[in-house]
ROSE-4610 file (N, C-alpha, C; in Angstrom, 1 decimal, always signed):
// ROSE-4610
residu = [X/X/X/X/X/X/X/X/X/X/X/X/X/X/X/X/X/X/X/X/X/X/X/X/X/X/X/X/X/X/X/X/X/X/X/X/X/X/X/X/X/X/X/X/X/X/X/X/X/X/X/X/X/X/X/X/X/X/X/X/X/X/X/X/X/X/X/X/X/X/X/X/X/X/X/X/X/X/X/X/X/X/X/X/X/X/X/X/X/X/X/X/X/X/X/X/X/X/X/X/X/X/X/X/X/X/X/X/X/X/X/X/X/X/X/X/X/X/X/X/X/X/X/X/X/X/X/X/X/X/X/X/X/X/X/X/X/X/X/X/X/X/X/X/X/X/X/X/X/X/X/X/X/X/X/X/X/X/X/X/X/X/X/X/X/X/X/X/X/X/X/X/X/X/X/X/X/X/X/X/X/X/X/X/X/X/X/X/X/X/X/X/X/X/X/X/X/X/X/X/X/X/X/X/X/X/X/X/X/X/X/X/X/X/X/X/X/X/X/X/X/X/X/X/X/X/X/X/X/X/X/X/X/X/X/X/X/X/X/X/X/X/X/X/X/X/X/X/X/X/X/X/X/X/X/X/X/X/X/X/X/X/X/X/X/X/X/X/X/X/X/X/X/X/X/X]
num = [1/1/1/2/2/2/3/3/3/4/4/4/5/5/5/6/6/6/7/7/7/8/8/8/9/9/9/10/10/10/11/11/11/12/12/12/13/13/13/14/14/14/15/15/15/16/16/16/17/17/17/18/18/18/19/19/19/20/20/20/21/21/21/22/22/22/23/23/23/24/24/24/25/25/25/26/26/26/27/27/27/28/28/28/29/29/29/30/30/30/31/31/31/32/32/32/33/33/33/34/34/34/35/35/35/36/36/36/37/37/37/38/38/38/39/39/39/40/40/40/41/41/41/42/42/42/43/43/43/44/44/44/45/45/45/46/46/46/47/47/47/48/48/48/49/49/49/50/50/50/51/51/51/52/52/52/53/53/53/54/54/54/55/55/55/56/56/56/57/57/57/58/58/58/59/59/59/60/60/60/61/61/61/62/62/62/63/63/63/64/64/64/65/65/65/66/66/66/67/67/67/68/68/68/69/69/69/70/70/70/71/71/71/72/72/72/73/73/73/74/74/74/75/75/75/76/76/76/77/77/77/78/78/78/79/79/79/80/80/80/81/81/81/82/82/82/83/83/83/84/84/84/85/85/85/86/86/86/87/87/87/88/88/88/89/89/89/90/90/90/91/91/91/92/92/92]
x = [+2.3/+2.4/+3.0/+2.6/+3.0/+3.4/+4.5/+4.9/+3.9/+3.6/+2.2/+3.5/+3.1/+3.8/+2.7/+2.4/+1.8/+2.5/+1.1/+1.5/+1.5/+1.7/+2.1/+3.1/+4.3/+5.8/+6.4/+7.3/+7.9/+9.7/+10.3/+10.9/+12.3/+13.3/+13.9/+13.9/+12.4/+11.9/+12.8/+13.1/+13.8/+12.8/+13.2/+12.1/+13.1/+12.1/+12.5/+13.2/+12.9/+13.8/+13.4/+14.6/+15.2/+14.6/+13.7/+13.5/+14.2/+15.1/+15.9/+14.8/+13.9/+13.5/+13.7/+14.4/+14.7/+15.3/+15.1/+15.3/+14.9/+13.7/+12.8/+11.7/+11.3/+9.7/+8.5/+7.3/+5.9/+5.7/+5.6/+5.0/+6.2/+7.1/+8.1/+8.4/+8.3/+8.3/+7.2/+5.6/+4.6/+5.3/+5.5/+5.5/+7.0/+8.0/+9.1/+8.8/+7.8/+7.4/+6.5/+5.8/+4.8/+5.4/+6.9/+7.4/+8.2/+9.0/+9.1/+8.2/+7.1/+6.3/+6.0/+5.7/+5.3/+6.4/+7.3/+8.9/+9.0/+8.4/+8.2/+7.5/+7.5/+6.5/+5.8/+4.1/+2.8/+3.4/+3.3/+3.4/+4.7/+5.6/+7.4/+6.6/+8.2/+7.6/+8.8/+8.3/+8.9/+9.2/+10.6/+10.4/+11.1/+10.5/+10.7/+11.1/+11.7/+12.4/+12.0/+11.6/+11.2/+11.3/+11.7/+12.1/+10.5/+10.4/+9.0/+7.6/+7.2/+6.2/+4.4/+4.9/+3.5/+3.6/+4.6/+4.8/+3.9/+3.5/+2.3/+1.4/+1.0/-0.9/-0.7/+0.1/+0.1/+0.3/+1.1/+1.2/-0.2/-0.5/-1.0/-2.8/-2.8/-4.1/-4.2/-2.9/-2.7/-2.8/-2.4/-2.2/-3.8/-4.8/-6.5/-7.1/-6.2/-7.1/-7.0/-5.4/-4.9/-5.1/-4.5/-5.1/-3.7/-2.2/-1.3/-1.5/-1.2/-0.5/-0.2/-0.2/+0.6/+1.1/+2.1/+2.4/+2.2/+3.2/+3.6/+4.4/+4.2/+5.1/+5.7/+6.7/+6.8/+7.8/+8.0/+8.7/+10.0/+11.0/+12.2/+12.6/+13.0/+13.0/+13.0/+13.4/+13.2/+12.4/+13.0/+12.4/+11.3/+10.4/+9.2/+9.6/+9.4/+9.5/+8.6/+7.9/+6.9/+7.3/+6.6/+6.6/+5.3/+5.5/+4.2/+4.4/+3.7/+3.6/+2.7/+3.4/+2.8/+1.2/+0.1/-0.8/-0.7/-1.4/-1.3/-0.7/-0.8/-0.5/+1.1/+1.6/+3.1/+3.2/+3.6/+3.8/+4.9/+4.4/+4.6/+6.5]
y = [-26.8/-25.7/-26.3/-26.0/-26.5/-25.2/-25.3/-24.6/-23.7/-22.8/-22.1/-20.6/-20.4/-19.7/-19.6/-18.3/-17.4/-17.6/-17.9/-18.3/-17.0/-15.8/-14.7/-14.3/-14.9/-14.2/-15.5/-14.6/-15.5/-15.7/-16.7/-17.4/-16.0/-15.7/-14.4/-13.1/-12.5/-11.3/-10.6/-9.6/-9.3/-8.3/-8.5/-7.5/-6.3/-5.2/-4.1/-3.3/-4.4/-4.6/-6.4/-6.1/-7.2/-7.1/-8.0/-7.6/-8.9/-9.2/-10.2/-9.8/-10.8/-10.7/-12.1/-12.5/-14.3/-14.1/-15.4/-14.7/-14.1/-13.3/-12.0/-13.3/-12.9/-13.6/-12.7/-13.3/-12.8/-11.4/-10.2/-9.5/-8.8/-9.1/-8.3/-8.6/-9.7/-9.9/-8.9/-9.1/-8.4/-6.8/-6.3/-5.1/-4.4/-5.1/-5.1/-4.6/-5.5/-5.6/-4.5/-3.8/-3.4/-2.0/-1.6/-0.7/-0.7/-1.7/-1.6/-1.3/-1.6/-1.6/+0.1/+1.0/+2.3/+3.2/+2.3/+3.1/+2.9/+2.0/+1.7/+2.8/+2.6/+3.7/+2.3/+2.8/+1.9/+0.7/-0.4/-1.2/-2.0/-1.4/-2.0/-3.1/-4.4/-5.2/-5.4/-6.3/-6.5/-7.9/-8.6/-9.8/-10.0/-10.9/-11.1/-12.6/-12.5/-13.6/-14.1/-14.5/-14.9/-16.5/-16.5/-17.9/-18.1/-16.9/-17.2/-18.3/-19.3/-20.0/-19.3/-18.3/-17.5/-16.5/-16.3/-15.2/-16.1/-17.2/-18.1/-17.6/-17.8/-16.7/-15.2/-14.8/-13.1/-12.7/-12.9/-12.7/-12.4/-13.6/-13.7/-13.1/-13.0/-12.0/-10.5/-10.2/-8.9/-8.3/-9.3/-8.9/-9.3/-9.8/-9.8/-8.4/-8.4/-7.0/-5.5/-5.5/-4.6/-4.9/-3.4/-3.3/-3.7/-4.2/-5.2/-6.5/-6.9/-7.9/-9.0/-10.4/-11.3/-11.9/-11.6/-12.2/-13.8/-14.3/-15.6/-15.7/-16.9/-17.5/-18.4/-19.2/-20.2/-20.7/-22.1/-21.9/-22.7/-22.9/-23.1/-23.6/-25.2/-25.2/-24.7/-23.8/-23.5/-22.0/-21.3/-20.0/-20.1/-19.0/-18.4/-17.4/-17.1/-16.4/-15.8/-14.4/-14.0/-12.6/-12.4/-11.4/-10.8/-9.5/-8.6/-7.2/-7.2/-5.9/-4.6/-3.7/-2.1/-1.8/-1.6/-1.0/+0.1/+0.1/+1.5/+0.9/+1.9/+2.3/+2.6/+1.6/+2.0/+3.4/+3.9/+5.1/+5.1/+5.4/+4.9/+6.3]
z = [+6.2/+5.2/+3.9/+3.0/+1.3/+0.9/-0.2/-1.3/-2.3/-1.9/-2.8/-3.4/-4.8/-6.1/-6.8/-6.8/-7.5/-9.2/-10.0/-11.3/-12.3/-11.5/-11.9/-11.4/-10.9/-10.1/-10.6/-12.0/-12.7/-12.2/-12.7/-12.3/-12.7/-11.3/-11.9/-11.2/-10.7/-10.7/-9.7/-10.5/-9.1/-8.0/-6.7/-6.0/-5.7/-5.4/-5.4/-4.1/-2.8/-2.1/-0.9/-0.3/+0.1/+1.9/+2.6/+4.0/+4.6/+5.5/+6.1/+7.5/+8.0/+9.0/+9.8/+9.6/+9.7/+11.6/+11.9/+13.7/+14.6/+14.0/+14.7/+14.7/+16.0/+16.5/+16.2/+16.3/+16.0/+16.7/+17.1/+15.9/+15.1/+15.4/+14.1/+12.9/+12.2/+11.2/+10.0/+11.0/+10.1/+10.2/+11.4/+11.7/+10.8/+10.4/+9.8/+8.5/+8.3/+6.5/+6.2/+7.2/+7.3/+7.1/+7.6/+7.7/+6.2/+5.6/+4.6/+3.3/+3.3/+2.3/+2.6/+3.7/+3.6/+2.9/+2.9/+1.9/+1.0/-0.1/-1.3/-2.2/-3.3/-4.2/-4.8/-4.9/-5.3/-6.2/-5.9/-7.0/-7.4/-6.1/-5.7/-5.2/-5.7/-4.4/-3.5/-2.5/-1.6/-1.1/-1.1/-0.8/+0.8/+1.7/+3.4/+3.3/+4.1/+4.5/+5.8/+6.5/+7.9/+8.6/+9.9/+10.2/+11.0/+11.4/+12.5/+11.9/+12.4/+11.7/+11.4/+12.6/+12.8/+11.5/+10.3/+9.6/+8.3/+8.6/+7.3/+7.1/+8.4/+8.7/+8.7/+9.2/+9.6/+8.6/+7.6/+6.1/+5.2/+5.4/+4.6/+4.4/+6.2/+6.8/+6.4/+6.8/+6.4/+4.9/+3.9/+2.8/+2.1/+3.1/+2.4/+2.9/+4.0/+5.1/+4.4/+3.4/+2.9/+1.4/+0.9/-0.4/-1.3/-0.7/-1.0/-1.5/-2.0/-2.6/-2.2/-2.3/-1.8/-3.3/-4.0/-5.5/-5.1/-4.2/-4.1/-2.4/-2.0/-1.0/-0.9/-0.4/+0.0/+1.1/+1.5/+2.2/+1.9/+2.5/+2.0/+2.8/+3.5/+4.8/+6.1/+7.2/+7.9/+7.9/+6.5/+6.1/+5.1/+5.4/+4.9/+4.1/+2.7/+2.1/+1.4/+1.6/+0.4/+0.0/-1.0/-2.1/-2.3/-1.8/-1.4/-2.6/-3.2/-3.7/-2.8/-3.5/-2.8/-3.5/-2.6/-3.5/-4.0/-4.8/-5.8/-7.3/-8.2/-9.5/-9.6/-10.1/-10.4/-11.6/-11.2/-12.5/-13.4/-14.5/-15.9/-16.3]
């Protein structure tokens, strides 16, 4: 797995909340995130933290299957980190 950053999630951003899934095995990680993003309003994002190696693919599946986001990922030694936005229209 390589370092892949979205040349649109600039250096800074703050996300709109914080998911610590780090420690939790496969399927909680997705299911974690999956529960956080339904708490968001359209267009928050959300950044996960995850140690599980299965959170590269499941991530990243989910976020083609859905109408979400994947801004950017990457990983950081042991941890997986990505940045999912909420679908929908952020309101103005």
């Amino acid at each position: 797995m390589s370092e892949q950053i979205a040349s649109g999630l600039a250096e800074g951003v703050q996300p709109d909340q914080l998911l610590d899934a780090t420690g939790l095995h496969c399927p909680l990680p997705l299911l974690k995130a999956k529960q956080a993003l339904a708490g968001l309003a359209p267009g928050q994002l959300l950044e996960v933290s995850a140690t599980d190696a299965g959170s590269w693919r499941d991530m990243a599946a989910f976020t083609e299957l859905s109408e979400h986001v994947m801004e950017a990922r990457t990983q950081r030694g042991d941890v997986y980190v990505f940045w999912i936005r909420k679908a929908g229209n952020a309101r103005s």
